[in-house]
C-alpha positions, 0 to 999 in steps of 0.5 A: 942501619940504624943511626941511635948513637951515630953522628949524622951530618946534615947538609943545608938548612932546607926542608929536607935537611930540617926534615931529615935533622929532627928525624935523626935526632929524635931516632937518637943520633948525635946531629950536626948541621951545616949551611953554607949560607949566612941566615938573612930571614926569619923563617931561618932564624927560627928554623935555626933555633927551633933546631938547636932547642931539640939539641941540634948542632946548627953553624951557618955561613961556612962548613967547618971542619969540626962539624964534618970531621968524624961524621958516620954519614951525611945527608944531603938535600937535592938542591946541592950539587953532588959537585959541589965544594961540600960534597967534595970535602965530606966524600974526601973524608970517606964520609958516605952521602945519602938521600934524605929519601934513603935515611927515612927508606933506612929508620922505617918499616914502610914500604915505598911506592918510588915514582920518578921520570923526566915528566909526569912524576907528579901528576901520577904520584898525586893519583896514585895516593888518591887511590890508594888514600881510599883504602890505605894508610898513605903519604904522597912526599918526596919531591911532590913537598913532603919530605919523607922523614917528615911523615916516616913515624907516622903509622901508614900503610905506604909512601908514595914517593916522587923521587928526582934523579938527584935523590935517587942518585944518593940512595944506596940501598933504597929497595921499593916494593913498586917502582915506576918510571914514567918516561926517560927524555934528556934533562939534568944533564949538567948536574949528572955529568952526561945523559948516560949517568942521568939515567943509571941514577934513575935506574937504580932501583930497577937494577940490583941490588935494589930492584923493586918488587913490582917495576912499572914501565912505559912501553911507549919509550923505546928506551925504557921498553929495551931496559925492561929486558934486563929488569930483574923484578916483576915487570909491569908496562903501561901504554900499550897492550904488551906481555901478560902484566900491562894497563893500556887504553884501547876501544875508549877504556883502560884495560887492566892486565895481571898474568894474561887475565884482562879488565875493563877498569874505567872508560877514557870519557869518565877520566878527568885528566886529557892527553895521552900523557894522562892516560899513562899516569892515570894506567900508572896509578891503576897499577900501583893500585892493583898490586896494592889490593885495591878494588875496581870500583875503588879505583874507578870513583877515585879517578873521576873525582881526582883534579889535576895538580896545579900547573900541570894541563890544569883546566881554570876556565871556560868562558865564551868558547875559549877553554884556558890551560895552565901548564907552566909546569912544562919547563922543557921542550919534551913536557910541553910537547905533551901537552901540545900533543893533547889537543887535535883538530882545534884553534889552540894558541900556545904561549911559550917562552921564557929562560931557555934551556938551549935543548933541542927544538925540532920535535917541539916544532914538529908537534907545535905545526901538527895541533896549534895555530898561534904561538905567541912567545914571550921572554929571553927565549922568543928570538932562537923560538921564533927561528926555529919555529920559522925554520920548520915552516911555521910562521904564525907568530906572534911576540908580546913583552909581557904575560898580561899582554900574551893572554889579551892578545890570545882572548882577542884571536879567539880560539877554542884552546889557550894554553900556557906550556912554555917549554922554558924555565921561569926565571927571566921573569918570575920566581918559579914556575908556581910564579908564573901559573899563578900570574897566568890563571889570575889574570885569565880570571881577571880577564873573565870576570 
């Protein structure tokens, strides 16, 4: 498995491909990187040379033949298409393609905690490290950031990886000690070519021959709950008191079950993170503790102190009775129903909108006329948003042109709960979905000031 003395190719000038290219150089092999495009900034440009003065083959604008050509694998980054014209040349010259993910899963000794879902992945990942970081040596990386080459030569304990359906898609042989899957809704399915290819490559490394050691399911997803069935490793669930090896909130406090023995682990009042959502990432991560040989009391402190990842249900203020949320995370329907979910029997307005997805709406408007009083909708979505809405009965909405303009107006209706879950991707007028929260929480402050 090892790659000394191989010619690696890596494609893309990204985090990942400089990650994975400085990790199999210094692992000795023979590396060739490719970009498609021309360099234009100088974070590139040095990116670039920084690369060649380790001994790094690097071309930009164009992938040539000499570079592909009698490579021993490639390695790709998550943000290239596997339909792409380069992912066609490499598999036409019976190249084989992984993961940055499983080079690092195939150069190291240590044993990954694989946490991946359509929502949620962070957050639990985030958690899970805090935890473990108490006691143990761990990174979080992946998809949280970190690329694990980039930390794969460090002396630690375990990774605690968020891995996308893309990287999962692209590791062959990647086998974790614990995987986790916190939920299965449709998402990607452009890149994968159907829903059901979507989740065979999340499913791999709960079928063999890459079945984890430890599989942690969510006993609230119909489709998951079936899918353990058939999972051949030591199936733990979450979300409901089911079998003998789960973690589940019940009478306020989440339970702790391994081999039909039960224990309180925390009260859900001590929980920092609100939503039923959160109580099955903080159950996620209690059980990668547990299999991890932390203590109760460890993991119960751990919890209490832990804050929200930024732009996922992230509490940035309160003032004058009105609690702000930033969710700007939620890119889809379903994450922003999560959120939405969160909150009963209060005046929440919800500010939504932005480039849409086109996905379906009803059970967003279905959970949106259970717990919010006011939409207000911004963005290219607002016109089929608003329709839909109106179509399933409910009618207070409200339409501003601008994020600054939907916060005054949220502050002047003055509700208990304002929070932003857009239910779209950013695109039509930020840069990212980081873009928008910060927008969103430093106007709010400005605002509070």
């Amino acid at each position: 498995m090892s790659v000394r003395g191989k010619k690696v190719l890596v494609l893309g000038l990204s985090k990942s491909g400089i990650a994975a290219a400085k990790f199999a150089k210094k692992h000795g092999a023979d590396v060739y990187l490719t970009e498609y495009n021309d360099i234009t900034t100088k974070e590139q440009s040095d990116n670039a040379k920084m690369l060649e003065d380790l001994g790094i083959h690097v071309e930009y604008g164009g992938h040539s033949d000499e570079f592909i050509k009698k490579s021993d694998f490639a390695v790709t980054s998550p943000g290239i298409s596997p339909h792409s014209q380069i992912i066609k040349r490499v598999r036409a010259e019976q190249i084989p393609v992984i993961s940055e993910l499983e080079l690092a899963y195939r150069e190291c000794d240590i044993p990954f905690i694989i946490i991946t879902g359509t929502n949620g992945k962070t957050t639990t990942t985030s958690l899970t490290q805090h935890i473990l970081s108490k006691k143990l040596k761990t990174e979080a990386c992946g998809n949280i950031g970190t690329p694990p080459c980039l930390v794969a030569d460090e002396n630690l304990d375990y990774f605690v990886c968020e891995a996308s359906s893309f990287q999962l898609d692209m590791s062959t042989s990647l086998k974790p000690y614990i995987a986790v899957w916190t939920n299965f809704t449709p998402d990607h399915i452009d890149w994968h070519n159907g829903l059901e290819n979507y989740f065979n490559a999340k499913a791999r490394v709960f079928r063999e021959p890459q079945t984890a050691k430890y599989c942690v399911l969510n006993a609230k997803d119909h489709k998951l709950l079936e899918f353990s069935k058939e999972v051949k490793g030591k199936v733990f669930m979450f979300g409901e008191n089911v079998g003998d090896n789960c973690c589940y909130a019940q009478g306020g406090y989440i339970v702790y079950k391994q081999d039909g023995k039960s224990e309180i682990i925390i009260s859900v009042d001590e929980c920092p993170l609100i939503g039923e959502h959160n109580y099955q990432n903080i159950e996620c991560a209690i059980i990668c503790a547990k299999l991890t040989g932390i203590d109760n009391e460890t993991i119960r402190n751990a919890i209490m102190e832990f804050k929200a990842p930024e732009h996922r249900l992230e509490k940035i203020a309160q003032k004058d009775g009105i609690t702000f949320y930033n969710d700007s995370k939620a890119t889809n329907p379903e994450a922003s129903i999560v959120a939405i979910n969160s909150f009963n029997n209060q005046d929440v307005v919800l500010i939504a909108g932005g480039r849409d997805k086109n996905t379906d709406l009803k059970e967003f408007c279905h959970s949106v006329n259970e717990h919010i009083k006011t939409v207000i909708l911004i963005g290219e979505a607002t016109e089929r948003f608003e329709q839909n809405l109106k179509n399933n009965g409910f009618n207070n909405i409200i339409k501003e042109s601008t994020m600054e303009k939907a916060i005054d107006k949220s502050i002047e209706l003055k509700p208990d709960v304002v929070l932003l879950s857009p239910a779209c991707a950013s695109f039509d007028m930020f840069n990212s979905y980081e873009h928008r929260g910060e927008v969103f929480k430093e106007y709010v402050l400005s605002r509070l000031q």
